[in-house]
Each structure stands twice: as structure tokens, then as C-alpha cells.
PDB file of N, CA, C and O in Angstrom:
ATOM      1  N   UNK A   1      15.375  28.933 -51.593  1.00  0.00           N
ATOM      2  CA  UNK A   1      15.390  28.747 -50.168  1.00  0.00           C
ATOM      3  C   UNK A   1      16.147  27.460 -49.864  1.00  0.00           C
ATOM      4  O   UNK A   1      15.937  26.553 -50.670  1.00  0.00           O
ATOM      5  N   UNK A   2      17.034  27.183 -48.802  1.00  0.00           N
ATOM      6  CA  UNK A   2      17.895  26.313 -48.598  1.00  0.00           C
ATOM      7  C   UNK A   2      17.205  25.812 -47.263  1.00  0.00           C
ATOM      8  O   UNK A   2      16.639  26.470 -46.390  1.00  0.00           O
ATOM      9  N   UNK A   3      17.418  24.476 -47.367  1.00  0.00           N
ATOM     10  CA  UNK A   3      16.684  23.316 -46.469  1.00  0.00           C
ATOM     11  C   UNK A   3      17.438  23.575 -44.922  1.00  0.00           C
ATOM     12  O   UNK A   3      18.635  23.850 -44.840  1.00  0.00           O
ATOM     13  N   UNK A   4      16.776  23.475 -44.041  1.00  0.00           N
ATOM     14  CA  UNK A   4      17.478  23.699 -42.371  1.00  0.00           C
ATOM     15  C   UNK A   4      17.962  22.419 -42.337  1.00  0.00           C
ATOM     16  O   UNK A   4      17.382  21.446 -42.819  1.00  0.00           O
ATOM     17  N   UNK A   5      19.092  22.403 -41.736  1.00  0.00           N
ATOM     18  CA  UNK A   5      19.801  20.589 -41.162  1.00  0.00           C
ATOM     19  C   UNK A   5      19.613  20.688 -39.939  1.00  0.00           C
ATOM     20  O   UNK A   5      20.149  21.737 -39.582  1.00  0.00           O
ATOM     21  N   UNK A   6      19.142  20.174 -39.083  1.00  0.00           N
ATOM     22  CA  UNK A   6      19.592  20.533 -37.406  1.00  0.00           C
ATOM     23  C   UNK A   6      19.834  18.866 -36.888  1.00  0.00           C
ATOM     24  O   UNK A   6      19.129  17.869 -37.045  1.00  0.00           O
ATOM     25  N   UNK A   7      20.966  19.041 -36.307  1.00  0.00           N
ATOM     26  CA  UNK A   7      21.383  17.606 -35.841  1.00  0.00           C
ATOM     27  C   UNK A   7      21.345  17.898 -34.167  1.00  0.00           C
ATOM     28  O   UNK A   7      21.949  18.843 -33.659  1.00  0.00           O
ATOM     29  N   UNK A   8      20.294  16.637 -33.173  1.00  0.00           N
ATOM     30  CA  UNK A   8      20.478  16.607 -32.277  1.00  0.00           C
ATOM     31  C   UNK A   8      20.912  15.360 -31.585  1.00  0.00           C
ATOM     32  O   UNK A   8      20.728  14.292 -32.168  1.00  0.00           O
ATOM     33  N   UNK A   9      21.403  15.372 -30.543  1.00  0.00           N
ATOM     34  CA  UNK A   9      21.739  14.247 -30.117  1.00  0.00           C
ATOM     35  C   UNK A   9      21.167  13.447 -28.678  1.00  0.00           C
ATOM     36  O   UNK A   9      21.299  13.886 -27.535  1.00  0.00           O
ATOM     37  N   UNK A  10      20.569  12.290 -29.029  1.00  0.00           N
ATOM     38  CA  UNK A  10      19.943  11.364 -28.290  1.00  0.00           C
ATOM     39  C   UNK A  10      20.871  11.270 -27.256  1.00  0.00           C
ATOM     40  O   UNK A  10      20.308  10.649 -26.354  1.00  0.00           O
ATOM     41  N   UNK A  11      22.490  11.694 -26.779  1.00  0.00           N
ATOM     42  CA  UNK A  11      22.837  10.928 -25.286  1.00  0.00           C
ATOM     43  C   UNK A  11      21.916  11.393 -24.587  1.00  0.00           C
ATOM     44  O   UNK A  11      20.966  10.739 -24.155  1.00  0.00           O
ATOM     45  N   UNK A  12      22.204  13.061 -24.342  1.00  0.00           N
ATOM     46  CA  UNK A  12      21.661  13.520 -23.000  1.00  0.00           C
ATOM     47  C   UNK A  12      20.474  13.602 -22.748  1.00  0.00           C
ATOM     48  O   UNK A  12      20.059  13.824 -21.610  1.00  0.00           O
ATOM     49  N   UNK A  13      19.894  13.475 -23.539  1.00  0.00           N
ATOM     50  CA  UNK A  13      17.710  12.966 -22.720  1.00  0.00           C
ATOM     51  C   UNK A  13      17.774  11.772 -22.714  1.00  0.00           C
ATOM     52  O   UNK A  13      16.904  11.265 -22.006  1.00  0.00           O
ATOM     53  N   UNK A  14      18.900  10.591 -23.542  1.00  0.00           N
ATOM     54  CA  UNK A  14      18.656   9.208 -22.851  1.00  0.00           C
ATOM     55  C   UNK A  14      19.217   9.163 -21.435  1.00  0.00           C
ATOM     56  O   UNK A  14      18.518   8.519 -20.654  1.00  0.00           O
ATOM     57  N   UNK A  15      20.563   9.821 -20.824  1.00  0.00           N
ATOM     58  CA  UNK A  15      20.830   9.614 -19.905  1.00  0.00           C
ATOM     59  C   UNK A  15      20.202  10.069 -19.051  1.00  0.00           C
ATOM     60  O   UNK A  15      20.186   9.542 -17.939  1.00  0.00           O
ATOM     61  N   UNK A  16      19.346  11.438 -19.404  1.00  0.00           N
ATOM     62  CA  UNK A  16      18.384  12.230 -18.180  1.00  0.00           C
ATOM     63  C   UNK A  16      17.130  11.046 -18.349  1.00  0.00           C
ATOM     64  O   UNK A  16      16.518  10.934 -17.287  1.00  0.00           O
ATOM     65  N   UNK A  17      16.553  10.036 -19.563  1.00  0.00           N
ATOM     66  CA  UNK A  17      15.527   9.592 -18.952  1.00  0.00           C
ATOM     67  C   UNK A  17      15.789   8.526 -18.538  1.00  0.00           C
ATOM     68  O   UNK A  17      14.696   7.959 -18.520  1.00  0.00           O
ATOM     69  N   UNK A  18      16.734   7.648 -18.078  1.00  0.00           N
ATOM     70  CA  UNK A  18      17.621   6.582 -17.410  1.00  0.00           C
ATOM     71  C   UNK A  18      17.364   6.899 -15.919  1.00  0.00           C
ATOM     72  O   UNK A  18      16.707   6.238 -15.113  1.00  0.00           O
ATOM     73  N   UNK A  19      18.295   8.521 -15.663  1.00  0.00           N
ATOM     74  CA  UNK A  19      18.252   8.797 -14.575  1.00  0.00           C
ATOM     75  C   UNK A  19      17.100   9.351 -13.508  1.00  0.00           C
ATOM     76  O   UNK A  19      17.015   9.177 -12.293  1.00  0.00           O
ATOM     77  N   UNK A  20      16.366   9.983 -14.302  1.00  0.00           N
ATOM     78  CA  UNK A  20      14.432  10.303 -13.768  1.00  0.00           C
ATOM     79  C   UNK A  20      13.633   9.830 -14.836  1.00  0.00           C
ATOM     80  O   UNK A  20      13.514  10.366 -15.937  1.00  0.00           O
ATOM     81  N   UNK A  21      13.035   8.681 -14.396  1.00  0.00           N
ATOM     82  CA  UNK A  21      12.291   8.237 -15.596  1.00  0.00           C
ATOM     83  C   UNK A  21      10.996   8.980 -14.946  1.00  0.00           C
ATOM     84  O   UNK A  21      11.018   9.659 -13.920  1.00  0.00           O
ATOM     85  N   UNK A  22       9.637   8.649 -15.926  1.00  0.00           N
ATOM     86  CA  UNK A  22       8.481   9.853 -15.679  1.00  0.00           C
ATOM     87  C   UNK A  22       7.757   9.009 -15.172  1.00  0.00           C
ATOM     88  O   UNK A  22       6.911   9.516 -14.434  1.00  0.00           O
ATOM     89  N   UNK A  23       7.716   7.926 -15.243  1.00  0.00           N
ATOM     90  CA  UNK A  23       6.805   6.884 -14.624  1.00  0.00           C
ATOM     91  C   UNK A  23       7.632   5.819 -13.580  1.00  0.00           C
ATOM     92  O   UNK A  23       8.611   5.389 -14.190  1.00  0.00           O
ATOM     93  N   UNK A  24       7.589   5.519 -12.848  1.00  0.00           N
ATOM     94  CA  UNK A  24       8.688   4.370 -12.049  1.00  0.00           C
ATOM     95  C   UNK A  24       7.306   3.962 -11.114  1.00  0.00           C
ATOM     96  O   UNK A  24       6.469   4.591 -10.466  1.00  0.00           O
ATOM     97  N   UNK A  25       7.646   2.173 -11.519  1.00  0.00           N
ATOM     98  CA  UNK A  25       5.789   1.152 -10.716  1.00  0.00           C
ATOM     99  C   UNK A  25       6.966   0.143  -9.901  1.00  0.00           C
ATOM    100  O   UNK A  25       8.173  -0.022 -10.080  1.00  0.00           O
ATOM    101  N   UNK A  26       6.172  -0.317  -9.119  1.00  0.00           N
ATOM    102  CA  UNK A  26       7.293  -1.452  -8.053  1.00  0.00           C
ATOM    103  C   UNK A  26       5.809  -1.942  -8.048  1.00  0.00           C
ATOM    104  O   UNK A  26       4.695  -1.432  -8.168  1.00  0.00           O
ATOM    105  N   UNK A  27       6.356  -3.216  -7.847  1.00  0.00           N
ATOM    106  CA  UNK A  27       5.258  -3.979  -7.485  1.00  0.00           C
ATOM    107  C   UNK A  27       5.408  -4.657  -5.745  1.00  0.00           C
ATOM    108  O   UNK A  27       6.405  -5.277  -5.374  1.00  0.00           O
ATOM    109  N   UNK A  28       4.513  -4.445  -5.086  1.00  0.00           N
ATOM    110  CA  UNK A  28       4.278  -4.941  -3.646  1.00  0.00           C
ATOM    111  C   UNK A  28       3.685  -6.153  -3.115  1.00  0.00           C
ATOM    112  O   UNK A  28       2.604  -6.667  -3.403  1.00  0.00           O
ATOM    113  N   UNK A  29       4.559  -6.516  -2.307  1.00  0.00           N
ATOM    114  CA  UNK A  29       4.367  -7.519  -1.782  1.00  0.00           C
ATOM    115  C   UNK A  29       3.568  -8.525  -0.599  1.00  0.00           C
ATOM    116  O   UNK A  29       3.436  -9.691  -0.228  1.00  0.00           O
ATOM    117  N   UNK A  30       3.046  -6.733  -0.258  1.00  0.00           N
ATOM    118  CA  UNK A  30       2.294  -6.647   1.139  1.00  0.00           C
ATOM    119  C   UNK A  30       1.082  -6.542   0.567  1.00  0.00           C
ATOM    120  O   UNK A  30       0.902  -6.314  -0.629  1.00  0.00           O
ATOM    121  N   UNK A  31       0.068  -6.733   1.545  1.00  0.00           N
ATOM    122  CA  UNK A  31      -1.384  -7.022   1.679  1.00  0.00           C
ATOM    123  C   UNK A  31      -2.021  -6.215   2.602  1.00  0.00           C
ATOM    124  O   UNK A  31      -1.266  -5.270   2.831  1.00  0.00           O
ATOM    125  N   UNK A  32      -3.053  -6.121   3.252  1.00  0.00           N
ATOM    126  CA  UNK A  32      -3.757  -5.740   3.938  1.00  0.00           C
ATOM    127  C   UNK A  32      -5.391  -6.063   4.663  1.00  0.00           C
ATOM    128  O   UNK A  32      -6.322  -6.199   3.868  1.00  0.00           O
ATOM    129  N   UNK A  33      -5.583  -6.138   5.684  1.00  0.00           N
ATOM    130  CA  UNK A  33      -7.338  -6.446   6.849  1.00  0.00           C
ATOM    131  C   UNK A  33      -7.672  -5.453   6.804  1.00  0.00           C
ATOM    132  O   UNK A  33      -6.832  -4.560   6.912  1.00  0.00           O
ATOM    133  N   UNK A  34      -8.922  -5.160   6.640  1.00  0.00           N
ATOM    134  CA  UNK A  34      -9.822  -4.494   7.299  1.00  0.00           C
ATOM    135  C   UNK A  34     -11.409  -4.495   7.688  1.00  0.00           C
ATOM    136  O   UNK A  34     -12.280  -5.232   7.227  1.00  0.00           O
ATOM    137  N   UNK A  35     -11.499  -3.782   8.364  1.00  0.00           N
ATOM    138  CA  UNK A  35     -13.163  -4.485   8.451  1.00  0.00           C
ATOM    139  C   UNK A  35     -14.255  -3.410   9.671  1.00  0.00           C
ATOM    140  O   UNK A  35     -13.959  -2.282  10.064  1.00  0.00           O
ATOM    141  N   UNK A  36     -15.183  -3.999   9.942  1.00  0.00           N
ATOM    142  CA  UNK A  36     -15.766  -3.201  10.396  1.00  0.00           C
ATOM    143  C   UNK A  36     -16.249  -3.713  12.415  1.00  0.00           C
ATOM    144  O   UNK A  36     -16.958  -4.703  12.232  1.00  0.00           O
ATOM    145  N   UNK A  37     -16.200  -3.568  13.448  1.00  0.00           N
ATOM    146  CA  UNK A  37     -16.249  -4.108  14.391  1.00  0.00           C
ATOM    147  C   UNK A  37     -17.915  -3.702  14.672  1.00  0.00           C
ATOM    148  O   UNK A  37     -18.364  -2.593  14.382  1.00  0.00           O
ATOM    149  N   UNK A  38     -18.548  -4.547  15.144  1.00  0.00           N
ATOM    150  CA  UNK A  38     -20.095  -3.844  15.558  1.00  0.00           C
ATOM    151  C   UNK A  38     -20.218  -5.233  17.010  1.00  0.00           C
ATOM    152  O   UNK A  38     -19.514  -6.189  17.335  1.00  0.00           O
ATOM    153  N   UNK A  39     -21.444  -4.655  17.496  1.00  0.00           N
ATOM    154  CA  UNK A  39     -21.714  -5.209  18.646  1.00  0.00           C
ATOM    155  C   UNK A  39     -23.105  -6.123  18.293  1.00  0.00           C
ATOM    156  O   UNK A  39     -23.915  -5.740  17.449  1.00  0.00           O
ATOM    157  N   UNK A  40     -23.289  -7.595  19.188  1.00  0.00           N
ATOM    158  CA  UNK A  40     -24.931  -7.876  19.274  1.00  0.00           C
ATOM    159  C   UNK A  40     -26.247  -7.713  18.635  1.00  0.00           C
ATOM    160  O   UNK A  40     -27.131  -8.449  18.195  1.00  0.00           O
ATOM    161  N   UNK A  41     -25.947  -6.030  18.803  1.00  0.00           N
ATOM    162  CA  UNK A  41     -27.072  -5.301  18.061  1.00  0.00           C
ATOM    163  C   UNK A  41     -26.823  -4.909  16.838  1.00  0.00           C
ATOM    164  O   UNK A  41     -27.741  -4.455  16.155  1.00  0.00           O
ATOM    165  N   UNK A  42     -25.729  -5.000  16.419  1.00  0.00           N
ATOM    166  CA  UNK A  42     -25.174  -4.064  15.135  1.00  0.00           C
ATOM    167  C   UNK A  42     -24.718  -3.076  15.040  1.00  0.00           C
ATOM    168  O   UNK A  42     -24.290  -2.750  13.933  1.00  0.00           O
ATOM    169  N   UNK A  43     -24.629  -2.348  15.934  1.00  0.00           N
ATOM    170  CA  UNK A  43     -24.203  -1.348  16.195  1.00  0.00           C
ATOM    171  C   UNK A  43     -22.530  -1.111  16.037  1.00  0.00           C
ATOM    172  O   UNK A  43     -21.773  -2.079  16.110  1.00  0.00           O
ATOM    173  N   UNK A  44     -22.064   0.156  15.831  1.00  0.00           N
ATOM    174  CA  UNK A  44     -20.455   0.038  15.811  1.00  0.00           C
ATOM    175  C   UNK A  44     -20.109   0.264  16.791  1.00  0.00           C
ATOM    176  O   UNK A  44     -20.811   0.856  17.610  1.00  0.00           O
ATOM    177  N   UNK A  45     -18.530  -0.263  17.097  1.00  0.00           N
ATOM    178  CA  UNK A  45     -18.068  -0.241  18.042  1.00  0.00           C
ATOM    179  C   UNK A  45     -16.827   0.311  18.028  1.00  0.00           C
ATOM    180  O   UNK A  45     -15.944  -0.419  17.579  1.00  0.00           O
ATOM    181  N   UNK A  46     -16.433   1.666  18.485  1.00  0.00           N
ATOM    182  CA  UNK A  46     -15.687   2.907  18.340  1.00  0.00           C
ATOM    183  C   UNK A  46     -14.266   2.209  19.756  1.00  0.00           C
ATOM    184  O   UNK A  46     -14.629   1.883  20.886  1.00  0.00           O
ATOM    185  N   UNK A  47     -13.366   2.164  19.480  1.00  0.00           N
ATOM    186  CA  UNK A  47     -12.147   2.127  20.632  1.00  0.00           C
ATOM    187  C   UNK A  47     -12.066   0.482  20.567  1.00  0.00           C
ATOM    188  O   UNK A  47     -11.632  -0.108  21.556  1.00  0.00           O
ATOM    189  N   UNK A  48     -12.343  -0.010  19.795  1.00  0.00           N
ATOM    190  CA  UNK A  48     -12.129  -1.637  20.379  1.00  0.00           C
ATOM    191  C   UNK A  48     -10.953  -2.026  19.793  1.00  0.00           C
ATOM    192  O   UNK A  48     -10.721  -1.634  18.650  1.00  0.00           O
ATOM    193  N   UNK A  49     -10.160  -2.734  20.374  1.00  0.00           N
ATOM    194  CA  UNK A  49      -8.597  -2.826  19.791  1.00  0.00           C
ATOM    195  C   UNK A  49      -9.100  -4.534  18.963  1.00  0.00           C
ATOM    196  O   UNK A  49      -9.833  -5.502  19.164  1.00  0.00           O
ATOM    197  N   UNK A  50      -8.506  -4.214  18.370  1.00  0.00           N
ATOM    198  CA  UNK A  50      -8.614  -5.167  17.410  1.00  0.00           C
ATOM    199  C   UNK A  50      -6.994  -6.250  17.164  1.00  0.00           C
ATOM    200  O   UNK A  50      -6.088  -5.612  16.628  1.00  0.00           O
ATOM    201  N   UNK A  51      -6.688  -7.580  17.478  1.00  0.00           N
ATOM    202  CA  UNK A  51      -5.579  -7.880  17.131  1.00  0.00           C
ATOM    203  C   UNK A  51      -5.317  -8.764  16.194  1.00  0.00           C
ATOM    204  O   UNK A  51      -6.250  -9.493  15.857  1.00  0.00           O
ATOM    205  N   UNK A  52      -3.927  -8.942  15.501  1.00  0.00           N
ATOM    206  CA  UNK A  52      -4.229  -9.418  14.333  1.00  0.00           C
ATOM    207  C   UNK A  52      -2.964 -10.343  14.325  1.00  0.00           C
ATOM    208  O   UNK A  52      -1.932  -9.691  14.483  1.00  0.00           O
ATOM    209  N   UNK A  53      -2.723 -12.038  14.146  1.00  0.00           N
ATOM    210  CA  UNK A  53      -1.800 -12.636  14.794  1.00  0.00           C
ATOM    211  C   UNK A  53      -1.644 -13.532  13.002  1.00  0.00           C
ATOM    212  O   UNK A  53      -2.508 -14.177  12.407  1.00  0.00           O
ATOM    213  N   UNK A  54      -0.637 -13.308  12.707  1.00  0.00           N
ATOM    214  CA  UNK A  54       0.384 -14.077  11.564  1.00  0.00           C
ATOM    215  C   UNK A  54      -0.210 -15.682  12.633  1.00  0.00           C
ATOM    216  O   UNK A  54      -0.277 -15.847  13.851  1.00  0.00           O
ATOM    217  N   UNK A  55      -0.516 -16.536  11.539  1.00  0.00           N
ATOM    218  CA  UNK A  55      -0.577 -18.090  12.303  1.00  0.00           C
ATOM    219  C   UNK A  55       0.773 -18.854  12.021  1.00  0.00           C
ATOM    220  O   UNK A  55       0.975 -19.816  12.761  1.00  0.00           O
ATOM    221  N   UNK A  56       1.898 -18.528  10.899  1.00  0.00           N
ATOM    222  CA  UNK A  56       3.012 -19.033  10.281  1.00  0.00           C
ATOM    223  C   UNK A  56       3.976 -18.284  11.293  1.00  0.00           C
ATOM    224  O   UNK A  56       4.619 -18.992  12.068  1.00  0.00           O
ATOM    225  N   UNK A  57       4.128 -16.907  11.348  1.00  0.00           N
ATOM    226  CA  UNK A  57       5.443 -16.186  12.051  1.00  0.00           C
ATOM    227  C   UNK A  57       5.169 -15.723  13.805  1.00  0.00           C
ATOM    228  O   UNK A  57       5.925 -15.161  14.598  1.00  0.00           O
ATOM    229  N   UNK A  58       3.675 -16.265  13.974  1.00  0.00           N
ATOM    230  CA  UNK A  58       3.211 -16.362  15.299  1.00  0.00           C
ATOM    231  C   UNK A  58       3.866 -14.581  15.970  1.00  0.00           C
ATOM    232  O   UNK A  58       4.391 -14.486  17.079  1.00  0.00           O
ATOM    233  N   UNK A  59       3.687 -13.462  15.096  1.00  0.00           N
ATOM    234  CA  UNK A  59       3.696 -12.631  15.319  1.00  0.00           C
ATOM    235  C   UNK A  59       1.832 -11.919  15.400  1.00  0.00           C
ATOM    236  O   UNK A  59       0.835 -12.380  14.846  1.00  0.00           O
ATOM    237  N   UNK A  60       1.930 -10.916  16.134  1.00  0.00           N
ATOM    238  CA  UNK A  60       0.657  -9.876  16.644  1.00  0.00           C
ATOM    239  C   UNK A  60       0.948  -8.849  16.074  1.00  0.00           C
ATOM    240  O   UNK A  60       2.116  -8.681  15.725  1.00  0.00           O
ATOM    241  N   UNK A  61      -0.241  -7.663  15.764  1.00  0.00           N
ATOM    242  CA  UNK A  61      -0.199  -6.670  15.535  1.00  0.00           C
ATOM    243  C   UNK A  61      -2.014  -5.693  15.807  1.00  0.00           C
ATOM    244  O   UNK A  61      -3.025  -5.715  15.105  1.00  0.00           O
ATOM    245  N   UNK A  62      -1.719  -4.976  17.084  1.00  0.00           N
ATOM    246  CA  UNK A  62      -3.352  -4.621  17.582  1.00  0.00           C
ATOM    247  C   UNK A  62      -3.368  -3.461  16.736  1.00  0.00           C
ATOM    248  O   UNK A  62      -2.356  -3.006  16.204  1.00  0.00           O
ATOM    249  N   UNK A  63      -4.561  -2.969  16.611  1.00  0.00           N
ATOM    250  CA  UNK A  63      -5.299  -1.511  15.516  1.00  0.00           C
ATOM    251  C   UNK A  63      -6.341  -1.245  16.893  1.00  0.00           C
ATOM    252  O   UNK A  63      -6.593  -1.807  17.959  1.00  0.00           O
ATOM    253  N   UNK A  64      -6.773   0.015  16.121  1.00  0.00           N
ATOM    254  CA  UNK A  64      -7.924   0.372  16.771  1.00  0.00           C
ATOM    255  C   UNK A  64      -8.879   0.708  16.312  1.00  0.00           C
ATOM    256  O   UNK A  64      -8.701   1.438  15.337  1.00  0.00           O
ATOM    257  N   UNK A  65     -10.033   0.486  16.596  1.00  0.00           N
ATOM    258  CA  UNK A  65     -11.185   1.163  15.477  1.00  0.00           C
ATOM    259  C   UNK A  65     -11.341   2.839  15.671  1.00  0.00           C
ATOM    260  O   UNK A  65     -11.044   3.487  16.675  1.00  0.00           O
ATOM    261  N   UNK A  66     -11.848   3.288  14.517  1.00  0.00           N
ATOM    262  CA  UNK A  66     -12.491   4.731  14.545  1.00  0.00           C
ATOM    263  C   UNK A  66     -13.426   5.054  15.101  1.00  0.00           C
ATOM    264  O   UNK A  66     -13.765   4.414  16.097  1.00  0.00           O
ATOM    265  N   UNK A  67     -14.253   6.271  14.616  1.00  0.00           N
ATOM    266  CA  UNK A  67     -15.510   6.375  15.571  1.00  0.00           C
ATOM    267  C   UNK A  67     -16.247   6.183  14.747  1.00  0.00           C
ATOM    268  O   UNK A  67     -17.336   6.732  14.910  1.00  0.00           O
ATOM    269  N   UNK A  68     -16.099   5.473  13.674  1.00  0.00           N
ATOM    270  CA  UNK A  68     -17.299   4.176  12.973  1.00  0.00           C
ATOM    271  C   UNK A  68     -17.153   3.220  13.065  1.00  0.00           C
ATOM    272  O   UNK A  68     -18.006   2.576  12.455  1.00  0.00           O
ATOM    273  N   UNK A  69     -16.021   2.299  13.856  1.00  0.00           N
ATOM    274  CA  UNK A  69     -16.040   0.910  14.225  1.00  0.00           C
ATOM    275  C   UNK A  69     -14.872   0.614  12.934  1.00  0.00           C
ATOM    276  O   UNK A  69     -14.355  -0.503  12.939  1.00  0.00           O
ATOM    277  N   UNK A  70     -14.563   1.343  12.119  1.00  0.00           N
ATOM    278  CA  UNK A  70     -13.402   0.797  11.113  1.00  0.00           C
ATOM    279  C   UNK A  70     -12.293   0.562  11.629  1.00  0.00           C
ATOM    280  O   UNK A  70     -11.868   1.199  12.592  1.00  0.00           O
ATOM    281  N   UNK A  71     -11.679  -0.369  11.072  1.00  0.00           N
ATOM    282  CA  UNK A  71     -10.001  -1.203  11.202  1.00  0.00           C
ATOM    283  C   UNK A  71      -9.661  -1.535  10.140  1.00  0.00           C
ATOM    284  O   UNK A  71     -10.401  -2.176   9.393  1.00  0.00           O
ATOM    285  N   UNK A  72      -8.051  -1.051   9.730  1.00  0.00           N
ATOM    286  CA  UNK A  72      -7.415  -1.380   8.926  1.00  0.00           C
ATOM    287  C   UNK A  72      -5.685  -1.624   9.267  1.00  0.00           C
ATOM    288  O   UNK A  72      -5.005  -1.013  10.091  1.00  0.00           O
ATOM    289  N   UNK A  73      -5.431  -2.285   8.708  1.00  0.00           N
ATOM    290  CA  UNK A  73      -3.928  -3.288   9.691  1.00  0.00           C
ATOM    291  C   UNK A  73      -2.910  -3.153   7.543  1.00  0.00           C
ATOM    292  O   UNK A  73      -2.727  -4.156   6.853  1.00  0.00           O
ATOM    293  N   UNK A  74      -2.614  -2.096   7.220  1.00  0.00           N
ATOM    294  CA  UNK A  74      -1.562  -2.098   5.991  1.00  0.00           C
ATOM    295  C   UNK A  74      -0.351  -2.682   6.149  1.00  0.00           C
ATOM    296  O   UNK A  74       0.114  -2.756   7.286  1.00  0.00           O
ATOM    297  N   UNK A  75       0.374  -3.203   5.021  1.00  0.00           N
ATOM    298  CA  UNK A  75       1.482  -3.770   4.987  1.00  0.00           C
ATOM    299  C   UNK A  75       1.472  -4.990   5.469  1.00  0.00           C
ATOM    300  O   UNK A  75       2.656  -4.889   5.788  1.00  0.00           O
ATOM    301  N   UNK A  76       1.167  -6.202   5.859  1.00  0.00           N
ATOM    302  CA  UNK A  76       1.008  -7.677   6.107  1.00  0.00           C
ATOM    303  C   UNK A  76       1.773  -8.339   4.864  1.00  0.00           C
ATOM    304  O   UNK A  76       1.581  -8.062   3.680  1.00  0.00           O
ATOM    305  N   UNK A  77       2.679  -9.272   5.381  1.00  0.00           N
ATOM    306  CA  UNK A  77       3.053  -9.978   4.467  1.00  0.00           C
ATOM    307  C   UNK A  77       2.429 -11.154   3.972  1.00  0.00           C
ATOM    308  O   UNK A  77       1.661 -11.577   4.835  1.00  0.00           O
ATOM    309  N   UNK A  78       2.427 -11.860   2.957  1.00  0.00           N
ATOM    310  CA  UNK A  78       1.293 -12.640   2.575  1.00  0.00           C
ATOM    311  C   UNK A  78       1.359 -13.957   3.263  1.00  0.00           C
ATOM    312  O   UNK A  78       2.473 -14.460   3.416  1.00  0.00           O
ATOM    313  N   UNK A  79       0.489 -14.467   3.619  1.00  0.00           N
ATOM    314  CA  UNK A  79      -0.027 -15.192   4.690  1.00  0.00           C
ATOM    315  C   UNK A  79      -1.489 -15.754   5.114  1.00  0.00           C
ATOM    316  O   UNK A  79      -2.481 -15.832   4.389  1.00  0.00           O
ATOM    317  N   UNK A  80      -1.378 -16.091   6.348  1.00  0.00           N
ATOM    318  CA  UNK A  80      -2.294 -16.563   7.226  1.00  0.00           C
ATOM    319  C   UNK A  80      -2.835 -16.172   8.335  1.00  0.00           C
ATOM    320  O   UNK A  80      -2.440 -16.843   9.288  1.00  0.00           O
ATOM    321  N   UNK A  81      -3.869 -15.044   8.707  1.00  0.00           N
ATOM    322  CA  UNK A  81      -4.236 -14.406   9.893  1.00  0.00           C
ATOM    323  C   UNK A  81      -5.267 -14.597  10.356  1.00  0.00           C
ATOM    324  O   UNK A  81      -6.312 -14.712   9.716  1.00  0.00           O
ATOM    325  N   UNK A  82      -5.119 -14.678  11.787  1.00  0.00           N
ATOM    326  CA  UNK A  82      -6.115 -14.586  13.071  1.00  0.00           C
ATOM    327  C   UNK A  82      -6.904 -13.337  13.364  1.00  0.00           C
ATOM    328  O   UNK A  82      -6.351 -12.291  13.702  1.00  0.00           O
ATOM    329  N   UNK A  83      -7.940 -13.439  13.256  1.00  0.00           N
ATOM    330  CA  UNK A  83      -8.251 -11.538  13.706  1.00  0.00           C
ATOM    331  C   UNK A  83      -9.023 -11.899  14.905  1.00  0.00           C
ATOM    332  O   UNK A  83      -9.497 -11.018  15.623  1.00  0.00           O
TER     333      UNK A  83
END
């Protein structure tokens, strides 16, 4: 019985895994608030706009709560905020 040779060649799955790799991570730069709004009693507080002011770029950005009093404000650059 005679031995199989098979010769393959590494370009084209290096260039296909160059070009779609199977995993691709970025790392982010942004941050994120959130929190919960309640009233006096404790209670939540559903529709309350919530605003959220950069103290460095003296920029705003209002949210609104859910109908559990949740707020969440994604993407913030890293910083210093007013809520």
C-alpha cells in the first residue's frame, strides 16, 4: 500500500481569515447611568424625565422613566455627571 501525499495550501484560509475573522472585540469607550426614580414614599415614579448634564462639556441629555420608574442614559463619554 502506498502512502497518500496531499499538499494544501495555507494562502487562501489565511486570506479568508484576515478578511472575516470569527471573533472581532473593540473595546469601548463609552459608559453609562442608570437608576431607579421613586417618590417620598418610595414609591416609583413612571414618566419623570430625568436629565443628565456632562459638568466638563456642559452638555444635557433628558431620558424617561418606564412604568417601573427605570432610567438608563447609554453611550456617555467618560466623565463627570449631574443627574
Amino acid at each position: 500500500m502506498r502512502p497518500i501525499h496531499r499538499r494544501f495550501s495555507a494562502g487562501p484560509l489565511l486570506a479568508l481569515t484576515l478578511v472575516a475573522p470569527a471573533h472581532a472585540r473593540a473595546q469601548a469607550v463609552y459608559g453609562s447611568i442608570s437608576g431607579i426614580v421613586t417618590d417620598t414614599s418610595g414609591a416609583v415614579v413612571p414618566g419623570a424625565t430625568v436629565t443628565i448634564t456632562s459638568v466638563e462639556r456642559k452638555t444635557s441629555d433628558a431620558v424617561t422613566t418606564n412604568d417601573r420608574g427605570f432610567y438608563t442614559k447609554e453611550r456617555l463619554m467618560p466623565g463627570v455627571y449631574e443627574v
